[in-house]
C-alpha positions as CSV (number, residue, x, y, z in Angstrom):
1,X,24.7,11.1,3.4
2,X,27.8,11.2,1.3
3,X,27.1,10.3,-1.9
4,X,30.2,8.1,-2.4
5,X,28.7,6.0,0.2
6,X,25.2,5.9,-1.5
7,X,26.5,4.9,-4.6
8,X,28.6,2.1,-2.6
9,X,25.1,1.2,-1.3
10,X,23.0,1.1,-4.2
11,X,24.4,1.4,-6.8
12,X,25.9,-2.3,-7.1
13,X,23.2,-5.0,-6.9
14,X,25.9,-7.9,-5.6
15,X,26.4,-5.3,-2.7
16,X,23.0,-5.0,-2.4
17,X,22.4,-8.6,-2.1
18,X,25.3,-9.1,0.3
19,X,24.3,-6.6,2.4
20,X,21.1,-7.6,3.3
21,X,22.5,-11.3,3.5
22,X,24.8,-10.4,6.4
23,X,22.0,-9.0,8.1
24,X,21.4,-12.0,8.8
25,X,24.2,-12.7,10.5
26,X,27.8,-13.5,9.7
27,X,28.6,-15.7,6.5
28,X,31.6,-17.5,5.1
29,X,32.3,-16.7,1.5
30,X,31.2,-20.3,0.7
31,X,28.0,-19.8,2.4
32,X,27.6,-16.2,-0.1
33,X,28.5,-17.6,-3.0
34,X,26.0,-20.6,-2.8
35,X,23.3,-18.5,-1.1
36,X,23.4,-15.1,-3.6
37,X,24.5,-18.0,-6.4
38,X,27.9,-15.5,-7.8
39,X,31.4,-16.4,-8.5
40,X,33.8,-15.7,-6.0
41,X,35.8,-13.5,-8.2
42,X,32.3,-11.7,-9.2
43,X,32.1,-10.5,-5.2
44,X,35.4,-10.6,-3.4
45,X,35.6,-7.1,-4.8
46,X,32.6,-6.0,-3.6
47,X,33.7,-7.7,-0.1
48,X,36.9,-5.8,-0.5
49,X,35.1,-2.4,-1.5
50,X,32.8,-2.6,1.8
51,X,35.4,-3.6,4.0
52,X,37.3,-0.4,2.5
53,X,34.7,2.1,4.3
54,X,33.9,0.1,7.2
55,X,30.6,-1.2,6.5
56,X,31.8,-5.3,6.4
57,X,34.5,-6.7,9.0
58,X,36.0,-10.1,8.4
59,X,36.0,-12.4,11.7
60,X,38.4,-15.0,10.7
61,X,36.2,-17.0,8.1
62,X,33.5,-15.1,8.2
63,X,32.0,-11.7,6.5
64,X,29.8,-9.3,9.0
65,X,28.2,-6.1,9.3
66,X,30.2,-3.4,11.3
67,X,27.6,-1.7,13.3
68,X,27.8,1.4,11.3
69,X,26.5,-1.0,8.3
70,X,24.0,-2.2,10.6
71,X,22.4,0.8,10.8
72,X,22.5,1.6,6.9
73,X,21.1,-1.7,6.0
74,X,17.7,-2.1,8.8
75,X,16.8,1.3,6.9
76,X,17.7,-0.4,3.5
77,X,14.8,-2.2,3.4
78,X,11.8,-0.5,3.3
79,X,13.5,2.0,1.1
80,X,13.8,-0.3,-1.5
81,X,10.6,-2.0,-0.6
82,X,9.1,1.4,-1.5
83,X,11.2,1.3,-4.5
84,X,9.9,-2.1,-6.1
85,X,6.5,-0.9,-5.4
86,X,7.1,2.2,-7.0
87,X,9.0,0.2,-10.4
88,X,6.5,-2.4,-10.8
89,X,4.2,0.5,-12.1
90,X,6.4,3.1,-12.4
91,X,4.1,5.8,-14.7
92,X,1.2,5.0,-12.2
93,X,2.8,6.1,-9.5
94,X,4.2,9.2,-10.9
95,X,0.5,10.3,-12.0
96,X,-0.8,9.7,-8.5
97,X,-1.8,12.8,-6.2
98,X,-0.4,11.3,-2.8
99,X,-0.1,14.1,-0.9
100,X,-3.1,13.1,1.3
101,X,-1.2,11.0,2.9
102,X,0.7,11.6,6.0
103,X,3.9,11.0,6.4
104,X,3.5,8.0,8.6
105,X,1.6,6.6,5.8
106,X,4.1,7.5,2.7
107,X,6.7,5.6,4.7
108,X,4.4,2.5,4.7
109,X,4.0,2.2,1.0
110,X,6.4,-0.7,1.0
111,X,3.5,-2.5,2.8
112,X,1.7,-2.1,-0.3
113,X,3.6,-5.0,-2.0
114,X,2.6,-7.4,-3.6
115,X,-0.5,-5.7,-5.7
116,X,-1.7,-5.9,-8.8
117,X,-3.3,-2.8,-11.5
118,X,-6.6,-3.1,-12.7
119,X,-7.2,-0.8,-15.7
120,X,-11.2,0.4,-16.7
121,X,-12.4,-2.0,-19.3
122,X,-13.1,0.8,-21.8
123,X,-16.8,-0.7,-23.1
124,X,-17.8,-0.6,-19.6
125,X,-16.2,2.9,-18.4
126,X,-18.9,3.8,-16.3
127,X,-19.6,0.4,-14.4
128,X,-18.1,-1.4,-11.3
129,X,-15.1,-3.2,-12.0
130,X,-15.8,-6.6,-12.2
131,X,-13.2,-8.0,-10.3
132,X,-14.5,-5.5,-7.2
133,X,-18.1,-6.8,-7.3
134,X,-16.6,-10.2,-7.2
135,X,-15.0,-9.8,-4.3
136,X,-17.3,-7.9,-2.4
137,X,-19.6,-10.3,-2.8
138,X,-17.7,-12.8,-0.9
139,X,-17.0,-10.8,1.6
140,X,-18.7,-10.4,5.0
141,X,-16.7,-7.2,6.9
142,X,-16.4,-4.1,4.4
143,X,-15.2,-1.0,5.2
144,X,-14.5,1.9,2.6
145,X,-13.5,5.3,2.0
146,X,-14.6,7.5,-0.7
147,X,-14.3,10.8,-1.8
148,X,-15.7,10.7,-5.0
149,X,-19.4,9.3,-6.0
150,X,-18.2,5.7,-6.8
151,X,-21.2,3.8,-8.3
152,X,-20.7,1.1,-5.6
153,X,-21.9,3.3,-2.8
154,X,-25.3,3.3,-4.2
155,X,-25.7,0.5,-6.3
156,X,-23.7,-2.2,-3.8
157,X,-22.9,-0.9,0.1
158,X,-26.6,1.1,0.5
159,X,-28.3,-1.9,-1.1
160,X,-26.5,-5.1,0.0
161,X,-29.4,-7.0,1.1
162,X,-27.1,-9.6,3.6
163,X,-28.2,-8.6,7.0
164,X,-24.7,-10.3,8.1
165,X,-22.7,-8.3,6.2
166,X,-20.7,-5.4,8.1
167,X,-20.4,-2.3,6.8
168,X,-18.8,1.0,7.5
169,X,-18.6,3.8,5.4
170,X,-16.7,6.8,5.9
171,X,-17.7,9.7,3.0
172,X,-17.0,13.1,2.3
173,X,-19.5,15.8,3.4
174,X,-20.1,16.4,-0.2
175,X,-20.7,12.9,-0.9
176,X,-23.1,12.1,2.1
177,X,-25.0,15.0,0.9
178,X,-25.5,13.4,-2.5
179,X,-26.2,10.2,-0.7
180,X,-29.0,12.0,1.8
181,X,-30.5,13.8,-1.6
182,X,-30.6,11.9,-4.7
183,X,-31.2,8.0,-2.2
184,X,-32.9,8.8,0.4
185,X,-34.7,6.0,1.0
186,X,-31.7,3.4,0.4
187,X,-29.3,5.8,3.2
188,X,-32.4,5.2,5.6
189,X,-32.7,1.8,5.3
190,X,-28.6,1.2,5.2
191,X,-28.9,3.3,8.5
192,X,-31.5,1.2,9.9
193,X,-29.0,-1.6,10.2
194,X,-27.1,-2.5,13.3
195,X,-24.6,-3.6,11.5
196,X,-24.3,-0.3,9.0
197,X,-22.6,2.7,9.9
198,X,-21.7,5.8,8.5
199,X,-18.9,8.5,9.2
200,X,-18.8,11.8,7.7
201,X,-15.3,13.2,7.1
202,X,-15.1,17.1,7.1
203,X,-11.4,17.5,6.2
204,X,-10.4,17.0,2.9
205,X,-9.8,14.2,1.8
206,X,-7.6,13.2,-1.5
207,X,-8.0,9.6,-2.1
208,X,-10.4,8.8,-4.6
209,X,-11.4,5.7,-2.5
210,X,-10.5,2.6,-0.4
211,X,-11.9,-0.7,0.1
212,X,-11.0,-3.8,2.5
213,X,-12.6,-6.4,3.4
214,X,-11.8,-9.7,5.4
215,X,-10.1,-10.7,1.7
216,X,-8.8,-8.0,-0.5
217,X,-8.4,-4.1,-0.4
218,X,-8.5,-2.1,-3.7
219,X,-7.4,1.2,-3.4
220,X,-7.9,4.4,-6.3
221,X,-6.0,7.0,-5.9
222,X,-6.5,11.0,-7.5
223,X,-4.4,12.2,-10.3
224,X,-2.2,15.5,-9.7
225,X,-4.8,17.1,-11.7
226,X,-7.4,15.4,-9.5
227,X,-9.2,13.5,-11.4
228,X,-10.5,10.1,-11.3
229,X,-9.2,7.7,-13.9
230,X,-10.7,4.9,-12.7
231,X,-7.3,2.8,-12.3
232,X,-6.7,0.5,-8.9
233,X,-4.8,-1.3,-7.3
234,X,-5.9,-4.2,-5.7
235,X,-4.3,-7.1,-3.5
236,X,-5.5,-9.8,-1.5
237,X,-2.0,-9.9,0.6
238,X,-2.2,-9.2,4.3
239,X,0.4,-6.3,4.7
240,X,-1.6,-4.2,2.0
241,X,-5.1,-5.1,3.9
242,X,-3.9,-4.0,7.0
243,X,-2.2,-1.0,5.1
244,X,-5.9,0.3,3.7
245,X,-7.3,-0.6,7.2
246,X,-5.1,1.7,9.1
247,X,-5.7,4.4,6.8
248,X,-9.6,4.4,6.1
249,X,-9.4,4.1,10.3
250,X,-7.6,7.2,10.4
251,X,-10.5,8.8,8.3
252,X,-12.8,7.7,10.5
253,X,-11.6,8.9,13.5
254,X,-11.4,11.8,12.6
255,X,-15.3,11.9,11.2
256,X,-18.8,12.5,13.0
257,X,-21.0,9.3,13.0
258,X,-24.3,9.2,11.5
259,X,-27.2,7.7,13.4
260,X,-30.8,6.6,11.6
């Protein structure tokens, strides 16, 4: 794209604004002033800059979208949907490893809004975040991904003692055989269950780990040195639920069940 016409794009937020207005539909200047609340000397030169390169037409009162701006503007969107999810925590983002993610799923990021970031509580590095426990325990369909030894698979998805809880787990080889060795007896009786499953993932995985429930998802991703610094984001919004859903999903279809 010429990058005059990015620049006439993004680089203005009033054009921004009006843009995605008049997607819309058409609008009157009247109706643009009130609705983006500017002056009408603030944007009548931003009207008169996108009628310039064809990307607004006016229809005797009204302002529109040529259908080359049409175009532009439904892939507008997510872009900067993507962007605001990125900004909010800028330096997080740059210090995540997200290459194991497809590119179906990059694209989705936007989805991801609105979240929150839940730093470690440093005097209680090597525990459970509180705020996860919480949640799980309210919770009555989990499913989670891990690729790292998270405390929570022993310590609260092997040993959760509601038999109504649902539970699917999809692991690392590495990580079952840690499970299989060091709790034995918890994996057999988690097995046991009806309402247990577990899914071992032979491709590699790089995503430290993903919960969702019915509720909230939490999500922990690696570091491009691929570590685990125990940060997460977390929402309880619908589009970032059905985000993490899609994704552990895609783990697990890949993956080989285990049966007790």
């Amino acid at each position: 794209m010429d990058k005059m016409l990015i620049d006439l794009l993004f680089m203005s937020q009033k054009r921004k604004d009006l843009l995605l207005l008049l997607k819309e539909g058409g609008k009157t200047i009247e109706e643009i002033v009130d609705l983006l609340n500017v002056t009408p000397t603030g944007m009548l030169p931003q009207i008169k800059k996108l009628k310039e390169d064809f990307l607004v037409l006016q229809d005797d009162r009204e302002y529109r979208l040529t259908p080359l701006a049409e175009i532009l503007v439904e892939k507008m969107q997510p872009l900067l949907d993507i962007l605001e999810v990125i900004e909010e925590h800028k330096e997080f983002w740059q210090e995540r490893d997200l290459s194991g993610l497809s590119p179906a799923f990059l694209e989705r990021l936007n989805e991801l809004k609105p979240y929150s970031l839940v730093k470690p509580d440093p005097d209680k590095i090597f525990e459970t975040p509180a705020v996860f426990l919480k949640n799980i325990e309210k919770s009555k369909n989990l499913l989670s991904l891990s690729s790292i030894f998270h405390p929570a698979l022993p310590g609260v998805f092997l040993r959760t003692a509601d038999k109504n809880t649902e539970i699917t787990l999809v692991v690392t080889k590495r990580i079952y055989e840690r499970l299989k060795n060091d709790f034995e007896k918890e994996l057999k009786l988690y097995l046991a269950r009806k309402n247990r499953r577990l899914f071992v993932c032979t491709d590699e995985i790089k995503i430290a780990m993903l919960t969702k429930t019915e509720h909230f998802m939490m999500a922990d991703f690696l570091t491009w040195k691929g570590a685990y610094d125990q940060e997460s984001i977390i929402s309880f919004e619908l589009a970032p639920l059905k985000w993490t859903e899609d994704l552990i999903l895609h783990y697990k279809d890949k993956a080989q069940e285990i049966k007790g």
